[in-house]
Residue frames as a rotation matrix with the C-alpha (Angstrom) as fourth column:
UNK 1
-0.380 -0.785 0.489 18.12
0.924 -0.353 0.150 -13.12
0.054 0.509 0.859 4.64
UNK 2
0.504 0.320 -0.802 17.88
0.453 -0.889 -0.069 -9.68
-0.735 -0.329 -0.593 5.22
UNK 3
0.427 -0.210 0.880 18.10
0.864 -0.194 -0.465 -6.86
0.269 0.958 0.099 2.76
UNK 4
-0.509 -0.630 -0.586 19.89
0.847 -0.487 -0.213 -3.80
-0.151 -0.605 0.782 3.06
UNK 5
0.210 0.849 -0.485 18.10
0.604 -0.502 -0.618 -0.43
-0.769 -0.163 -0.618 3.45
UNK 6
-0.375 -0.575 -0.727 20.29
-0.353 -0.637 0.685 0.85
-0.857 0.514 0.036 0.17
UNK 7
-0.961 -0.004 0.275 19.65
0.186 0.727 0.661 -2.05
-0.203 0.687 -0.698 -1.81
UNK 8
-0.685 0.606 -0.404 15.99
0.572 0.104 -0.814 -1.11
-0.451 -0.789 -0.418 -1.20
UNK 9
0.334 0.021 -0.942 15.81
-0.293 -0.948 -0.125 2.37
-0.896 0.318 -0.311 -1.98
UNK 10
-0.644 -0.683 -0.344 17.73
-0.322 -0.165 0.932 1.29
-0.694 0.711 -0.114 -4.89
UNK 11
-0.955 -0.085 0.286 15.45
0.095 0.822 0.561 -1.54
-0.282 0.562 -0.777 -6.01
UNK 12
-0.075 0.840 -0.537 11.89
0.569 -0.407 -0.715 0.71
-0.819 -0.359 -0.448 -5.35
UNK 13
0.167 -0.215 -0.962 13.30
-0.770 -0.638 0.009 2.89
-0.615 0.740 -0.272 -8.67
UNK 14
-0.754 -0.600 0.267 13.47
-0.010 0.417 0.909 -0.32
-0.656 0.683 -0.320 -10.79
UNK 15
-0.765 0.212 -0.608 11.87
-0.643 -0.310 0.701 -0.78
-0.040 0.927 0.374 -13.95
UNK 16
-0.737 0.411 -0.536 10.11
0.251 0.903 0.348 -4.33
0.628 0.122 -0.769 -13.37
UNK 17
0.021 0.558 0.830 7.29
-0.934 -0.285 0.215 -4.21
0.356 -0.780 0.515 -10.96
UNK 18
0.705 -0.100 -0.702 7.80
0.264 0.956 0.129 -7.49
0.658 -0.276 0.700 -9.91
UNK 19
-0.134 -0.886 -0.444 10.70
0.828 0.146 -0.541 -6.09
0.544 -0.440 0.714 -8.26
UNK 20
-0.453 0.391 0.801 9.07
-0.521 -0.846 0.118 -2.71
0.724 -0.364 0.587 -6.97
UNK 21
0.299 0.888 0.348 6.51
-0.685 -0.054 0.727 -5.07
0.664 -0.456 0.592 -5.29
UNK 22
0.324 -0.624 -0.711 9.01
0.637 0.699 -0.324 -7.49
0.700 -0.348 0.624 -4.10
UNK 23
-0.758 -0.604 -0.247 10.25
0.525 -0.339 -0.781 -4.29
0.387 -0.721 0.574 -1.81
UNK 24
-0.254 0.839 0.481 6.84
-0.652 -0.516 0.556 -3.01
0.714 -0.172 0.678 -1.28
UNK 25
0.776 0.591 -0.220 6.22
-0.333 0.680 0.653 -6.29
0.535 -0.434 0.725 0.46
UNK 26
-0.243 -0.851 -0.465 9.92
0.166 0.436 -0.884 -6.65
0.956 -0.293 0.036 1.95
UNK 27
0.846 0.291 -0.446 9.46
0.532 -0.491 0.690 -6.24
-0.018 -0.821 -0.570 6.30
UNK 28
-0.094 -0.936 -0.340 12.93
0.983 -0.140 0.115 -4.27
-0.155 -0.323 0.934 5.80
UNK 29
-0.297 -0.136 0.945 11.53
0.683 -0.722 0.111 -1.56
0.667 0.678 0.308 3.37
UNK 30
-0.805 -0.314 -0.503 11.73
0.564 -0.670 -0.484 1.54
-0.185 -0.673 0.716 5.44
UNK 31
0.256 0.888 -0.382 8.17
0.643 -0.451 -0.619 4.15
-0.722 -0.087 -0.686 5.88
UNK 32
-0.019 -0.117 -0.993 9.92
-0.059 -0.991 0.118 6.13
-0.998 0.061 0.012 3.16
UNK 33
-0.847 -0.260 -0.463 10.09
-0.524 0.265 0.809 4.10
-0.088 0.928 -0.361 0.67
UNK 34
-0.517 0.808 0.282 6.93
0.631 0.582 -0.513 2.84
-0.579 -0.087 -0.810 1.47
UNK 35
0.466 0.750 -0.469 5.18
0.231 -0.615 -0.754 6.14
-0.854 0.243 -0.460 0.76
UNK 36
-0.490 -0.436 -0.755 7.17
-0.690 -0.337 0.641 6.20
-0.534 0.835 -0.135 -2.41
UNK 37
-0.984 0.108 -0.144 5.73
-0.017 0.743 0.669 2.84
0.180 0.660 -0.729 -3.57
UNK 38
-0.542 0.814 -0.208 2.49
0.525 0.135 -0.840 3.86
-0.656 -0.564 -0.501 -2.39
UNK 39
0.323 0.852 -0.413 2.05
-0.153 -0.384 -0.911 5.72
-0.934 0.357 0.007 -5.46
UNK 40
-0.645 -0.637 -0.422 2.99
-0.478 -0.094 0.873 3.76
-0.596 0.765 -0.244 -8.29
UNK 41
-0.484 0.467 -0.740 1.43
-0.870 -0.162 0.466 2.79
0.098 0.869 0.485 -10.96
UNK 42
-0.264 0.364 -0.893 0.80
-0.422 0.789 0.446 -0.34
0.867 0.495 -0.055 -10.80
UNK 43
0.316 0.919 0.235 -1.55
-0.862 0.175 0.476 -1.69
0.397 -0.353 0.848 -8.69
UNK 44
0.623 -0.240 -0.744 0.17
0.299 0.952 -0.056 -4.96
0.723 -0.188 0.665 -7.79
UNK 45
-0.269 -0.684 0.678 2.52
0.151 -0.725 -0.672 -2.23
0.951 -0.079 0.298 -6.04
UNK 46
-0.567 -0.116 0.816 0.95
-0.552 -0.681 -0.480 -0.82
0.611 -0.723 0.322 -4.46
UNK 47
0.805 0.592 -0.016 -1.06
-0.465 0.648 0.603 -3.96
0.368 -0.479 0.797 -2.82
UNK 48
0.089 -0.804 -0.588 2.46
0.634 0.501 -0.589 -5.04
0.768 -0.320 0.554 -1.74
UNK 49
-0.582 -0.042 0.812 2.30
-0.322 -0.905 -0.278 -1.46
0.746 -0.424 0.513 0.13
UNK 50
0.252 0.965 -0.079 -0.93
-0.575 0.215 0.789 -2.17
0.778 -0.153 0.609 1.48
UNK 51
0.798 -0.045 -0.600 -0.25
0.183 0.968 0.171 -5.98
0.574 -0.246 0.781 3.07
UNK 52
-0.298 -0.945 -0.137 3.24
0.107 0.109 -0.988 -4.53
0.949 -0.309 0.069 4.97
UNK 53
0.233 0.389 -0.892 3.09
0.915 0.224 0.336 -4.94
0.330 -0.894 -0.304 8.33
UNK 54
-0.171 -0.632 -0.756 5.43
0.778 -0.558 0.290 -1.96
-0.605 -0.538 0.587 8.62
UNK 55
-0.542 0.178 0.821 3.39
0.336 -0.850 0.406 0.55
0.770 0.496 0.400 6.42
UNK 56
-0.801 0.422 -0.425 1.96
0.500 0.082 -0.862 2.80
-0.328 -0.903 -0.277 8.77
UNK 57
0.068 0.994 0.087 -1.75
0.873 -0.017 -0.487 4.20
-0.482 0.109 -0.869 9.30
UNK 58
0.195 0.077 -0.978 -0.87
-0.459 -0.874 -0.161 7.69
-0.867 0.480 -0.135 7.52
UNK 59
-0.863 -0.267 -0.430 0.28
-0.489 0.219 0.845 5.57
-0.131 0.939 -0.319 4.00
UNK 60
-0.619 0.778 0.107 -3.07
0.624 0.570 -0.535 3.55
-0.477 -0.264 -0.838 4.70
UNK 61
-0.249 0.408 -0.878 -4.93
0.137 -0.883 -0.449 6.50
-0.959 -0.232 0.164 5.08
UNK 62
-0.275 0.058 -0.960 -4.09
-0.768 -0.614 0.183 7.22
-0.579 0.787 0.214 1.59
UNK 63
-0.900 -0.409 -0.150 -4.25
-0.434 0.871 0.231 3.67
0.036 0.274 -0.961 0.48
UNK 64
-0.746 0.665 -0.025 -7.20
0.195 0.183 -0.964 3.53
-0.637 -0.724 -0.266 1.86
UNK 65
0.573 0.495 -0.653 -9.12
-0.637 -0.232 -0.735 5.64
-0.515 0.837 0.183 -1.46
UNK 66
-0.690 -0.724 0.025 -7.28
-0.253 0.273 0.928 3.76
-0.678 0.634 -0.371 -4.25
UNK 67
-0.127 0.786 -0.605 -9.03
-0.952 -0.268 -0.149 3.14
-0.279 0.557 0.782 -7.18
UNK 68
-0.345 -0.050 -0.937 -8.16
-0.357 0.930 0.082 -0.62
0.868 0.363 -0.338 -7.10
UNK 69
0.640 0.674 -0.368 -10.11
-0.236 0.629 0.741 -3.13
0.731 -0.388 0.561 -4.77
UNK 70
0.669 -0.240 -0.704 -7.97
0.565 0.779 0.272 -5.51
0.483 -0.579 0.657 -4.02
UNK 71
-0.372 -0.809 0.455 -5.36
0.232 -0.556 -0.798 -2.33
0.899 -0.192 0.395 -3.07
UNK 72
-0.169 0.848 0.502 -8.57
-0.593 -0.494 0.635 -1.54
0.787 -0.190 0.587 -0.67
UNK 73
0.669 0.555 -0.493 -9.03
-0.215 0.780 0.587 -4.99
0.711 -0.287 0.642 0.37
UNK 74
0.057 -0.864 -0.501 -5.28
0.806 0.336 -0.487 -5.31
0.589 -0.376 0.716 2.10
UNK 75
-0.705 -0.278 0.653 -5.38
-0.141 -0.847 -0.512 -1.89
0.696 -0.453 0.558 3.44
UNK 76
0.274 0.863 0.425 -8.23
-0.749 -0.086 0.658 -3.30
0.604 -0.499 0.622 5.52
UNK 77
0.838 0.071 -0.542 -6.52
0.150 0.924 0.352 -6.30
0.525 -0.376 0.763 6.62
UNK 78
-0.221 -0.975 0.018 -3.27
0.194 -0.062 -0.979 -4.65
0.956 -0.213 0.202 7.74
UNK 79
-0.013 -0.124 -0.992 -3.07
0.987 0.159 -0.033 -4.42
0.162 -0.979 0.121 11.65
UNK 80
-0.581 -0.691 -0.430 -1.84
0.762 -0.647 0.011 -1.26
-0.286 -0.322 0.903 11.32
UNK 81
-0.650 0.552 0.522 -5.13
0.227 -0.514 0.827 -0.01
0.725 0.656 0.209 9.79
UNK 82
-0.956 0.288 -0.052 -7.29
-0.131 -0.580 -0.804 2.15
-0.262 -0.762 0.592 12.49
UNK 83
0.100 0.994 0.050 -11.46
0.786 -0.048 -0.617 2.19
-0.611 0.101 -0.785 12.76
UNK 84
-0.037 -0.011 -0.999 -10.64
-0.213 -0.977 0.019 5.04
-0.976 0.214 0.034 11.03
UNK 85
-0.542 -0.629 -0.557 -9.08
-0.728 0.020 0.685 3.95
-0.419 0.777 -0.469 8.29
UNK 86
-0.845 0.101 0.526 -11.46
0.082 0.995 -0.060 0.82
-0.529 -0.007 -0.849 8.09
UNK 87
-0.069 0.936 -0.346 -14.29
0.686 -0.207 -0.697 2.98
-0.724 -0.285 -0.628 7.89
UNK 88
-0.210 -0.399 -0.892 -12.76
-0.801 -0.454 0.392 5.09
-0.561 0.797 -0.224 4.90
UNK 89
-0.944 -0.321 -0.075 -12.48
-0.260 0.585 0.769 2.01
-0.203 0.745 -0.635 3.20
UNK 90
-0.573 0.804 0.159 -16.04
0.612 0.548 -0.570 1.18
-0.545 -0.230 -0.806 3.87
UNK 91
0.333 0.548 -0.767 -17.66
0.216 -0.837 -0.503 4.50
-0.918 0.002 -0.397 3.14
UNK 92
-0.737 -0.455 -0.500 -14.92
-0.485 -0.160 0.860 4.42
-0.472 0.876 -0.103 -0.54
UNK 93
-0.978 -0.206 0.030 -16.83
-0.168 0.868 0.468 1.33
-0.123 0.453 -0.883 -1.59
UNK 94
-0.132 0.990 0.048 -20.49
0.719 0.128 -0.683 2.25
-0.683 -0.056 -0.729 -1.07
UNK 95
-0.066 0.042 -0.997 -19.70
-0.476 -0.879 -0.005 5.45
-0.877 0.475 0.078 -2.79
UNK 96
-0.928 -0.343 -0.149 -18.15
-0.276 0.360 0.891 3.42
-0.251 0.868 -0.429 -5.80
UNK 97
-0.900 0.388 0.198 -21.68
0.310 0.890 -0.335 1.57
-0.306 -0.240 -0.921 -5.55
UNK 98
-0.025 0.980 -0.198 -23.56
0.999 0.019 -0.033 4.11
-0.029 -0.199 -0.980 -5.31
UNK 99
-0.501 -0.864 0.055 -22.34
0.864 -0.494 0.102 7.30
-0.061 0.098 0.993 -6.86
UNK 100
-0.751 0.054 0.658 -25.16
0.175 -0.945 0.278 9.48
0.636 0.324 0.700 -7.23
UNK 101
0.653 0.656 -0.379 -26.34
0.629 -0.190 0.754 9.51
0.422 -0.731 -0.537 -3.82
């Protein structure tokens, strides 16, 4: 079953996260609404962001600092994440470790 790209947009503005992360994690949800759900609150969100196959390496990118792990941990496993982008994550997470070096 395929959603439409209205329904989408529509359902990215809902109140539940359950349903935010349900289109964060949809393959239909369009790079624009991605980089909308790429900064919402809630963490479960954006780790739906994160895990799309069809987010691309510039929402990563940003994804890539989050202040949540596991938001950290998917942005590393998407395909669509560059050495670049891998290496961000890496270099976030020693920091976190190790902050006053």
């Amino acid at each position: 079953m395929t959603s439409s790209l209205e329904s989408l947009t529509l359902l990215a503005r809902a109140v539940d996260c359950l349903v935010r992360y349900g289109v964060a994690s949809n393959p239909n949800t369009t790079p624009e609404t991605l980089t909308i759900l790429a900064q919402d609150e809630d963490w479960g969100v954006r780790c739906g962001v994160a895990n799309n196959l069809n987010t691309p390496p510039e929402i990563l990118t940003i994804l890539a600092r989050d202040e949540d792990a596991s938001v950290r941990y998917w942005v590393a496993q998407n395909p669509n994440a560059t050495r670049e982008i891998i290496q961000t994550v890496r270099a976030y997470e020693f920091y976190l470790q190790h902050p006053t070096l």
